[in-house]
C-alpha positions as CSV (number, residue, x, y, z in Angstrom):
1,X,-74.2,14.9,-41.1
2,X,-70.9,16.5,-40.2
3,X,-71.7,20.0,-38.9
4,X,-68.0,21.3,-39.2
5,X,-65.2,21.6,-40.9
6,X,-61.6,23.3,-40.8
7,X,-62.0,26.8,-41.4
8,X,-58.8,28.6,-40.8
9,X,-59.7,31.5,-42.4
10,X,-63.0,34.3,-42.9
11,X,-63.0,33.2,-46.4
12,X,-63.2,29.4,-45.6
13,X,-66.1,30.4,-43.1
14,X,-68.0,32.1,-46.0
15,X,-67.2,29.3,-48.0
16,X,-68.9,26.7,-45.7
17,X,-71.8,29.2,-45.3
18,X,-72.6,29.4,-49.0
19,X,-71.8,25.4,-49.2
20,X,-74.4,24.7,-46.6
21,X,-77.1,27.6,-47.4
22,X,-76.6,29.4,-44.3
23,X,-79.3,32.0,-43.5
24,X,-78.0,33.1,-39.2
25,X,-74.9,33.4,-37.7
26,X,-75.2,33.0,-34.2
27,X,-72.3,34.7,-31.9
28,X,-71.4,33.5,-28.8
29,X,-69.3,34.4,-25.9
30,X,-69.1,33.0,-22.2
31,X,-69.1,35.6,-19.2
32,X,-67.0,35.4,-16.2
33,X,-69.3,33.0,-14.2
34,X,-69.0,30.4,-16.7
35,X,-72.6,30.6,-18.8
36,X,-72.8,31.0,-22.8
37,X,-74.7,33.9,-24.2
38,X,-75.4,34.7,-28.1
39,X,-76.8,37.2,-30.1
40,X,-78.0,36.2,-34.0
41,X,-77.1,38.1,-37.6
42,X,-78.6,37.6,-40.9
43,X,-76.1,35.8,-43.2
44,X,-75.7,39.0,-44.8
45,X,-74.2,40.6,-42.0
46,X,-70.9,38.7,-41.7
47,X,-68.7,39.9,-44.5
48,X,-64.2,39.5,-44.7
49,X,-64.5,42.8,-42.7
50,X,-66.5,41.6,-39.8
51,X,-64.3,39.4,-38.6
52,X,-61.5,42.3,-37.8
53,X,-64.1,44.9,-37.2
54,X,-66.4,42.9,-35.0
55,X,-69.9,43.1,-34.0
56,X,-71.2,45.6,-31.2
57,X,-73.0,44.7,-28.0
58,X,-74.4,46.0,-24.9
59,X,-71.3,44.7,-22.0
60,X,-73.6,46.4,-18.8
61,X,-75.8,43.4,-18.8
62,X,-73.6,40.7,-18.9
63,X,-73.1,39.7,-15.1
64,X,-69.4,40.7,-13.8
65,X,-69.0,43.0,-16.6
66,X,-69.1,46.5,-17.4
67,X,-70.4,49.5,-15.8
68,X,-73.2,51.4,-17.4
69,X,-71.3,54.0,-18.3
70,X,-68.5,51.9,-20.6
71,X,-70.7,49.6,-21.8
72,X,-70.2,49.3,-25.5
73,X,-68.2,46.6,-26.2
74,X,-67.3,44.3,-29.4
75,X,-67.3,40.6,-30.4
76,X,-64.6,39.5,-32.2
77,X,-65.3,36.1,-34.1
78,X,-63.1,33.4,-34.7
79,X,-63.1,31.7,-38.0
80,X,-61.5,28.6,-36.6
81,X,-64.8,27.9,-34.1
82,X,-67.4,27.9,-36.7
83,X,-69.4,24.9,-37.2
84,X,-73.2,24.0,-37.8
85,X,-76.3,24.6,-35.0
86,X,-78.3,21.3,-35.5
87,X,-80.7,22.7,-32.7
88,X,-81.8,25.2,-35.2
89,X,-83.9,23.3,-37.3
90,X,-85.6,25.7,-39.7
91,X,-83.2,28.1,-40.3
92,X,-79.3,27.0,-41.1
93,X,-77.4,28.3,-38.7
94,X,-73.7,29.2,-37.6
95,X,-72.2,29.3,-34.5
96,X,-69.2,31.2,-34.1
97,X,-67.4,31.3,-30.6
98,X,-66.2,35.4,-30.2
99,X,-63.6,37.0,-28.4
100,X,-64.7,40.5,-26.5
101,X,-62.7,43.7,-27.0
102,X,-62.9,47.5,-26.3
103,X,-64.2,49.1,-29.0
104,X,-62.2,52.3,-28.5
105,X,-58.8,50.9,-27.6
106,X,-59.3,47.4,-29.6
107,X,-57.8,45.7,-26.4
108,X,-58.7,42.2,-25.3
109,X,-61.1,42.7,-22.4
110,X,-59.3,42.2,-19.2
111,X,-62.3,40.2,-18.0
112,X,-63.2,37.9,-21.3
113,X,-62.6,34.4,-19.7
114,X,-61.3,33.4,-23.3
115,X,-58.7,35.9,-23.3
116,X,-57.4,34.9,-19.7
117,X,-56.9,31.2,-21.2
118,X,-55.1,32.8,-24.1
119,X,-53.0,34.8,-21.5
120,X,-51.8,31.8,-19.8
121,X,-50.9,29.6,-22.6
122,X,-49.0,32.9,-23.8
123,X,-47.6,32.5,-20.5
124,X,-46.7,29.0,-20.1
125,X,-44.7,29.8,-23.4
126,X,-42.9,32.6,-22.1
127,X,-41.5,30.4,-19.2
128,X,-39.8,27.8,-21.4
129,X,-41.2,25.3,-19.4
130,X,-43.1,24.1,-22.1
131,X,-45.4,24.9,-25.2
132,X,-48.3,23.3,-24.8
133,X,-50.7,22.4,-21.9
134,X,-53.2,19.5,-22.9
135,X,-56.2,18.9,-20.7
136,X,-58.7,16.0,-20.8
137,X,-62.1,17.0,-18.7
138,X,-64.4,14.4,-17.9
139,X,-67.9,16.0,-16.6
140,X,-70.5,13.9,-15.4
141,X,-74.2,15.0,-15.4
142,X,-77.4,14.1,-14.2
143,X,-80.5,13.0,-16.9
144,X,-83.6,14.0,-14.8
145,X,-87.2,13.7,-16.4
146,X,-88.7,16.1,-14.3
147,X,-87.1,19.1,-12.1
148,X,-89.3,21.6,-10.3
149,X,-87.9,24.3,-8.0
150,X,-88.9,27.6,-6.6
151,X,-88.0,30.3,-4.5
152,X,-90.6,33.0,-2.6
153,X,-90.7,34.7,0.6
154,X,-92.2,32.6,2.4
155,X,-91.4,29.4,0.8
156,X,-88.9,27.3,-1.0
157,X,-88.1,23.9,-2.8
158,X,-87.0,21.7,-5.4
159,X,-87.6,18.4,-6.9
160,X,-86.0,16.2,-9.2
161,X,-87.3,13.0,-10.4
162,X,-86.2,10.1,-13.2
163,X,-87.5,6.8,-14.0
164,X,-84.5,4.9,-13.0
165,X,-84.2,6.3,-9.9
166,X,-84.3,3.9,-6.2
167,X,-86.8,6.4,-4.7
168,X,-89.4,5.5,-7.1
169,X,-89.1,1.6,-6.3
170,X,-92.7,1.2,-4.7
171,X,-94.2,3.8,-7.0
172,X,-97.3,2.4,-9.1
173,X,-96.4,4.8,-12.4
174,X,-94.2,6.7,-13.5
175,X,-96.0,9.6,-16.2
176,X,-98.8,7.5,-16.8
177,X,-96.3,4.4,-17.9
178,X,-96.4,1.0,-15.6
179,X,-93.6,0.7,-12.9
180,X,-91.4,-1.8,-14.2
181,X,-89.2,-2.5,-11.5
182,X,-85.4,-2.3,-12.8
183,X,-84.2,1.0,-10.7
184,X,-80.6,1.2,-9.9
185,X,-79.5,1.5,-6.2
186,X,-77.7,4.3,-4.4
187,X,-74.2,4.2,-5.4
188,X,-74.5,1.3,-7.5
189,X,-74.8,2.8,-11.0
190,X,-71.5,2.5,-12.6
191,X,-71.6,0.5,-15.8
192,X,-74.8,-1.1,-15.5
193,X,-76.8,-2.7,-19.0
194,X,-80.0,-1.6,-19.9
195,X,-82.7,-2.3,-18.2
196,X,-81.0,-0.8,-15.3
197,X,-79.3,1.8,-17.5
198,X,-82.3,3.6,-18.9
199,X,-80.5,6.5,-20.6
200,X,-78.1,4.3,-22.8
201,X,-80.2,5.1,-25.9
202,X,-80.1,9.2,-25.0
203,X,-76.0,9.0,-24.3
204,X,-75.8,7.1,-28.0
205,X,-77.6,9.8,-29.6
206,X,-75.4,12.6,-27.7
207,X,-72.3,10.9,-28.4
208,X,-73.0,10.9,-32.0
209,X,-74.3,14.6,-32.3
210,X,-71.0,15.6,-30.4
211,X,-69.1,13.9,-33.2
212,X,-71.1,15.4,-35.8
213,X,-70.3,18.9,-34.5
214,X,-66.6,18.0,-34.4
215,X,-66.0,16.8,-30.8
216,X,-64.1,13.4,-30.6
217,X,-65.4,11.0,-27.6
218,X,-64.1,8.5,-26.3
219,X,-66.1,6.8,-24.5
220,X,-69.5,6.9,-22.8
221,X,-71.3,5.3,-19.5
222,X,-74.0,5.4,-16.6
223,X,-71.9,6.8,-13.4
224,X,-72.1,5.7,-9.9
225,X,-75.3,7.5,-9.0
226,X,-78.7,6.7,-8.9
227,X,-81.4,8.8,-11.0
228,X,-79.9,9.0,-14.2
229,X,-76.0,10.2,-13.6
230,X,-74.1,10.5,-16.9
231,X,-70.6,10.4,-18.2
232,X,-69.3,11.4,-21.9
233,X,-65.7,11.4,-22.2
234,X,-64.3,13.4,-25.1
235,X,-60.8,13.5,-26.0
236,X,-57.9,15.6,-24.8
237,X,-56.8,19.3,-26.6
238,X,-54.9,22.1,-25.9
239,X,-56.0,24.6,-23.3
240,X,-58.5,27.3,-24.7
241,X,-59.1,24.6,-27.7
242,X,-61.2,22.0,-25.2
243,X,-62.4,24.8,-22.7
244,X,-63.9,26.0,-26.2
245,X,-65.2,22.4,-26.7
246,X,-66.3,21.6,-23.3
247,X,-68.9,24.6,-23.7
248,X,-70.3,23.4,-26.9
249,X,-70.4,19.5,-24.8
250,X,-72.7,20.9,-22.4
251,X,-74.6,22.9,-25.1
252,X,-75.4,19.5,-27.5
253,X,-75.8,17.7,-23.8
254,X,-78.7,19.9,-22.6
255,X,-80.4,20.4,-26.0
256,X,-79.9,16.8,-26.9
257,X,-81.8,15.6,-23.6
258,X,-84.3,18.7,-24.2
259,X,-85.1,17.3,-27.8
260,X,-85.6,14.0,-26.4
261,X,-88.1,15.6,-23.3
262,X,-86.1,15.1,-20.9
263,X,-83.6,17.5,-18.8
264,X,-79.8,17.4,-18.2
265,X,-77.6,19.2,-15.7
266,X,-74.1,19.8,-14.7
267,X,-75.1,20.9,-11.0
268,X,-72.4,19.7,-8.9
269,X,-74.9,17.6,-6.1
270,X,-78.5,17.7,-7.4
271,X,-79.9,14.7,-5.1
272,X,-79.1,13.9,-1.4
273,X,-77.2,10.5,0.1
274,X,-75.7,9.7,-3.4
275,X,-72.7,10.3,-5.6
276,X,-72.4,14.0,-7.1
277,X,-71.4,15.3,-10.5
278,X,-67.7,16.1,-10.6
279,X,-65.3,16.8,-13.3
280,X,-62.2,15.2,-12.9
281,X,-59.5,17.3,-15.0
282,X,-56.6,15.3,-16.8
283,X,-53.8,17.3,-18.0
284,X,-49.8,17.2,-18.9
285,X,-47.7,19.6,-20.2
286,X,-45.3,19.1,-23.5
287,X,-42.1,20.9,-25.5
288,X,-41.3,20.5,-29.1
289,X,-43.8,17.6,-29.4
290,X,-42.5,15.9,-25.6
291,X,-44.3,15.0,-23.0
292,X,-42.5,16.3,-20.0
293,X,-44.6,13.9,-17.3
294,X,-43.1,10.9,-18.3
295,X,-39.8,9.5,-16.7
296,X,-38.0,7.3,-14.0
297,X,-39.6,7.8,-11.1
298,X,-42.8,7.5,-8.9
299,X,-45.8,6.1,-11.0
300,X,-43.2,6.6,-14.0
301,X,-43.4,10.4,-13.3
302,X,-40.4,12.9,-14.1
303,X,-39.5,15.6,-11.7
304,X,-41.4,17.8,-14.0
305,X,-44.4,15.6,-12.8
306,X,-43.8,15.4,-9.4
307,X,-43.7,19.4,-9.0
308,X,-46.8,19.7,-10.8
309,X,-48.3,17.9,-8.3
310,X,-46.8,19.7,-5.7
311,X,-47.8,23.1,-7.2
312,X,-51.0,22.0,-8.0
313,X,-51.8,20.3,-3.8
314,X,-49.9,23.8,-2.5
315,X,-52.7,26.0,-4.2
316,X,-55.6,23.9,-4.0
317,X,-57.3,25.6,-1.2
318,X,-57.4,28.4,-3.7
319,X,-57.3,26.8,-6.9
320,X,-61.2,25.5,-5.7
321,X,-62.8,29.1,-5.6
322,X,-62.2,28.6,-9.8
323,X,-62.3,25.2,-10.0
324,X,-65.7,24.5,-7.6
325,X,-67.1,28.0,-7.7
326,X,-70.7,27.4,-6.1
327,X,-72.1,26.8,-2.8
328,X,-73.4,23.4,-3.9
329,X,-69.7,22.6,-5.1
330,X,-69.2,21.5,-1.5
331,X,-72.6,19.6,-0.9
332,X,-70.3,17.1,-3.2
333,X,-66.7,17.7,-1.3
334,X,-67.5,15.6,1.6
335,X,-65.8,12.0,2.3
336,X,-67.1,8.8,1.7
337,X,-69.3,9.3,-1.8
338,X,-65.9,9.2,-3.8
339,X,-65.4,12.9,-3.0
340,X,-61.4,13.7,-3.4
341,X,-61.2,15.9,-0.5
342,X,-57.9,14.6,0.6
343,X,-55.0,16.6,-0.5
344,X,-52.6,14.0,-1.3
345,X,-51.2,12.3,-4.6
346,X,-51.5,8.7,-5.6
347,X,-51.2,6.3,-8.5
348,X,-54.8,4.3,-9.3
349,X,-55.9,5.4,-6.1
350,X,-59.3,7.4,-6.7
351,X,-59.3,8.7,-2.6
352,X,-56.4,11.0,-3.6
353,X,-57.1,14.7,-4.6
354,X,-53.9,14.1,-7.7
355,X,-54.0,10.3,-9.2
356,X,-51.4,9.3,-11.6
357,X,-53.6,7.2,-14.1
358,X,-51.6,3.7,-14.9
359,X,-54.2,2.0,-18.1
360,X,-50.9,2.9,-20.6
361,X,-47.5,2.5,-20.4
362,X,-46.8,5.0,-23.0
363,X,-44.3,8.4,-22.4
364,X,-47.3,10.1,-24.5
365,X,-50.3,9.0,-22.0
366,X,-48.3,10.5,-18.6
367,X,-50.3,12.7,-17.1
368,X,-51.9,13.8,-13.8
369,X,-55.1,13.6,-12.4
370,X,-56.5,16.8,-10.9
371,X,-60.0,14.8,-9.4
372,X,-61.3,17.9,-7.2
373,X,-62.9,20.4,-9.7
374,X,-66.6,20.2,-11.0
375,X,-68.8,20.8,-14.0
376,X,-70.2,24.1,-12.6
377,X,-67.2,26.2,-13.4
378,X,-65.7,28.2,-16.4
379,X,-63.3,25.9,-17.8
380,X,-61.8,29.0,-19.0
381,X,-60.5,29.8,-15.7
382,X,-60.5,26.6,-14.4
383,X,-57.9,24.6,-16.5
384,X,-55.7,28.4,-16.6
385,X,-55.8,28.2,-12.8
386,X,-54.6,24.8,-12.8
387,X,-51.8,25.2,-15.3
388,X,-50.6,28.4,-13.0
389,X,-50.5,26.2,-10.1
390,X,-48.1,23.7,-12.0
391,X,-45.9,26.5,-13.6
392,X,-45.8,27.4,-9.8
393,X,-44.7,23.9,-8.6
394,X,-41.8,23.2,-11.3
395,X,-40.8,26.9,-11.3
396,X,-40.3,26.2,-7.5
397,X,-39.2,22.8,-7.4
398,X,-42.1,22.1,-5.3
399,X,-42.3,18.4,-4.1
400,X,-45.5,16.9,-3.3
401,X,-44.1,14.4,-0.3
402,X,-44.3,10.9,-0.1
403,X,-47.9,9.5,-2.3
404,X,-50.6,7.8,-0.1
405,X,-51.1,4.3,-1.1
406,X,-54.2,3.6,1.3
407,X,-57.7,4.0,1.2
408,X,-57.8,8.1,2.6
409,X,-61.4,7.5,3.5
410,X,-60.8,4.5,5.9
411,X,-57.7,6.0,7.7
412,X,-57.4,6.2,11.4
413,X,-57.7,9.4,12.9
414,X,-54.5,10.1,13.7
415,X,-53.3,9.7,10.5
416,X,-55.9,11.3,9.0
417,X,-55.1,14.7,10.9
418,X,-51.6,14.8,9.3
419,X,-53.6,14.9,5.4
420,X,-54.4,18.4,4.9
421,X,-58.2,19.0,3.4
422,X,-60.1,20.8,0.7
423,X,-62.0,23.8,2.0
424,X,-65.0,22.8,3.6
425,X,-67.2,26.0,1.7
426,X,-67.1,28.2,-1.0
427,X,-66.8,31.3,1.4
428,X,-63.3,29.5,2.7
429,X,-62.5,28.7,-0.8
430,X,-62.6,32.3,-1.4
431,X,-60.4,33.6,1.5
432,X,-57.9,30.7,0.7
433,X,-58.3,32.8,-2.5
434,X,-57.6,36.1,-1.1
435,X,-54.5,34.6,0.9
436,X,-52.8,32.6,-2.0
437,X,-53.6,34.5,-5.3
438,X,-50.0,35.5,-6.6
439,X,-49.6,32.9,-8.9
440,X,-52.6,33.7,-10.8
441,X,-51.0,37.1,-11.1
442,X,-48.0,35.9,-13.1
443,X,-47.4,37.5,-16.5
444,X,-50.5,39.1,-16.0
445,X,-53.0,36.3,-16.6
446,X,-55.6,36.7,-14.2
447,X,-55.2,40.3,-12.6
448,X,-56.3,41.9,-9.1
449,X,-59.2,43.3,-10.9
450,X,-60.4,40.3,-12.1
451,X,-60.1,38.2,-9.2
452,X,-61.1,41.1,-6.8
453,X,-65.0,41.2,-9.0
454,X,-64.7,37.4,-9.0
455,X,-64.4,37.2,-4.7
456,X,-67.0,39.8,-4.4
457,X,-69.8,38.5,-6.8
458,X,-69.4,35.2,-5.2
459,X,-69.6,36.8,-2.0
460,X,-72.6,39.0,-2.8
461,X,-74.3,37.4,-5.5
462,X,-74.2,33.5,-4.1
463,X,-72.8,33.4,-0.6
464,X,-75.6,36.4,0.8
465,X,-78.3,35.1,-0.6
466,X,-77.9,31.4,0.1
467,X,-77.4,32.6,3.5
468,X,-79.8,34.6,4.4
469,X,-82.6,31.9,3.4
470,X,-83.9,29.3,5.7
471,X,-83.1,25.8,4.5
472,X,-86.3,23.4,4.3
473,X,-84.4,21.1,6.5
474,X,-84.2,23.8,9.1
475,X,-87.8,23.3,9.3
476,X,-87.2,19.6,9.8
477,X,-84.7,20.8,12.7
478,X,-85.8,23.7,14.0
479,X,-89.9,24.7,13.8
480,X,-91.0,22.7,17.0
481,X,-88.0,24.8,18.8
């Protein structure tokens, strides 16, 4: 059943409500981190008016966010987001994606991810660069069918387990069902048919209840790792448009594999000695209906292109403190499992940090590659980041050097010195951050403010307390000392 439809307007919204027998509307925002929140209204609730006056929330509670003492805040919903929950089963409910603003001054908060992606395609406009920024993500995700983890004083550790996976090769059972051999190997897991590929059914059914709730895909396949590693593909959009759609993708993703028993997650590197989860970023920029990659040189690049590139390689040391914004980020940034930690530009070849994909000759399908960032950030500020560092680059004619044709994994040493590398932590990430942040600043799309509160919660909230826990390797390394 298609779950939405154009609505443009808050009269078409209330249209579809009393055309579908809606009973809840269900309001949702993202904080700064990245995570979806909601808070649920009875039908009668959401009037013509509510949509300019909003609905009022609590802000103190929301990590990031506002102090105690400012806390009221509104959310502002957008008629073109609304679309049909088909997780809610007995109740029909809307879901309406909601902007935040101060309730006194009816500003945009400064610190609504949302509004920072509206800032910067304001932004790219204002340059008269261009007028549009498309991005295609494509986030891969692990399908476990059993995660247990914990955390106490004086002990720690987690466990992940699918059917498909290697390590369960000499097992007799697997939840009271027979072993029946057919597990896929370490790194081996790209495109394999059923029986190997024993979420194929669970991917069809996602695929389909993405379409039904409006997202196009393109494609979908079992990815490189072992123990149930996912990839849905959905098709390009505008900026804020597919960061929108990318957080409903993960929604149906997770609720699809709950309905089904079974768990999904977008955590960057969930199991050790095999591929991680990234989320390579495709994206182009284009004027009066243009694309502005295309032209006559390298890979069929313009010079538009080519100082994308070179914007986009100049910042990345920053650009990853948005783009891979946890400590386990950089469990997955290490060579040799496909890990693009060389900062260097290439057609076809996937060792490069930027690729130039090549499967189209068409002006229209030009674009570039960012293969770095992963599922675990907010694509809000992701993708915004990105575009800043590719303003930056054609603003500043910024040339990316000669592309790297060879295998960056397999070069000798000494050539190997001359690539420069992607930060090696989170906590370098974050003081490239702190070093290289006034492109973000531009026509006030991100501000100090917000990337101040960003450096410290990281710093605080993830960096502290990872390191002040022993590791349960440590134990393997240390306890006989």
């Amino acid at each position: 059943m298609e779950l939405r439809k154009k609505t443009e307007s808050p009269q078409e919204v209330l249209v579809l409500c009393r055309e579908r027998d809606v009973r809840a509307v269900d309001l949702r925002f993202t904080d700064f981190l990245g995570r979806q929140h909601h808070t649920t209204v009875p039908i009668s609730q959401l009037t013509e008016a509510a949509f300019e006056e909003g609905f009022g929330f609590d802000g103190s509670s929301i990590r990031c966010w506002q102090s105690i003492d400012e806390s009221d805040m509104l959310l502002i919903p957008i008629p073109l987001s609304a679309w049909i929950d088909p997780f809610c089963e007995n109740i029909c409910t809307l879901a309406l994606t909601c902007t935040i603003q101060d309730p006194i001054t009816r500003e945009e908060y400064i610190r609504d991810p949302r509004n920072i992606a509206r800032r910067a395609e304001n932004y790219l406009v204002s340059t008269g660069i261009a007028d549009t920024a498309f991005f295609g993500p494509e986030a891969e995700f692990f399908i476990f069918d059993q995660v247990q983890f914990d955390q106490t004083a004086n002990s720690g550790f987690y466990q992940v387990d699918s059917v498909e996976g290697e390590w369960n090769r000499g097992r007799p059972d697997f939840q009271g069902s027979p072993n029946l051999g057919h597990k896929i190997r370490y790194k081996e897991g790209y495109f394999p048919t059923p029986p190997l590929d024993q979420t194929f059914g669970l991917r069809n059914e996602m695929m389909q209840q993405l379409i039904d709730c409006g997202i196009e895909v393109e494609c979908h396949h079992h990815e490189a790792a072992s123990g149930g590693q996912a990839e849905i593909d959905i098709r390009f959009g505008s900026l804020v448009d597919i960061a929108d759609k990318l957080l409903t993708f993960k929604y149906v993703v997770k609720n699809v594999a709950r309905r089904n028993g079974k768990t999904a997650t977008f955590m960057p590197k969930p199991i050790i000695g095999d591929n991680g989860s990234g989320m390579h970023v495709h994206f182009s920029l284009w004027k009066s209906g243009d694309p502005l990659f295309a032209g006559g040189g390298y890979a069929g690049l313009s010079d538009i292109g080519l100082h994308a590139i070179g914007g986009v390689l100049k910042h990345a040391p920053a650009l990853l403190a948005l783009t891979n914004p946890t400590t386990n980020s950089y469990k997955r940034l290490i060579p040799g499992f496909e890990a693009p930690v060389n900062l260097a530009y290439s057609q076809r070849n996937r060792s490069a940090a930027c690729r130039i994909p090549m499967a189209s000759p068409s002006p229209k399908a030009k674009r570039v590659e960012f293969r770095c960032p992963d599922p675990g950030c907010n694509p809000y500020l992701a993708f915004a980041a990105i575009m800043m560092a590719a303003i930056d680059g054609i603003q500043n004619k910024l040339h990316p050097g000669d592309p790297m044709e060879k295998d960056l994994y397999d070069l000798p040493p000494e050539l190997l010195e001359e690539v420069r590398q992607t930060p090696a932590t989170l906590d370098a990430a974050l003081e490239a951050l702190e070093q290289d942040s006034d492109f973000l600043l531009r026509g006030d799309v991100f501000t100090e403010e917000v990337l101040v509160n960003w450096i410290r919660f990281k710093r605080e909230y993830e960096l502290n307390q990872i390191n002040s826990r022993p590791h349960p390797h440590e134990f393997n390394l240390y306890f006989d000392s």
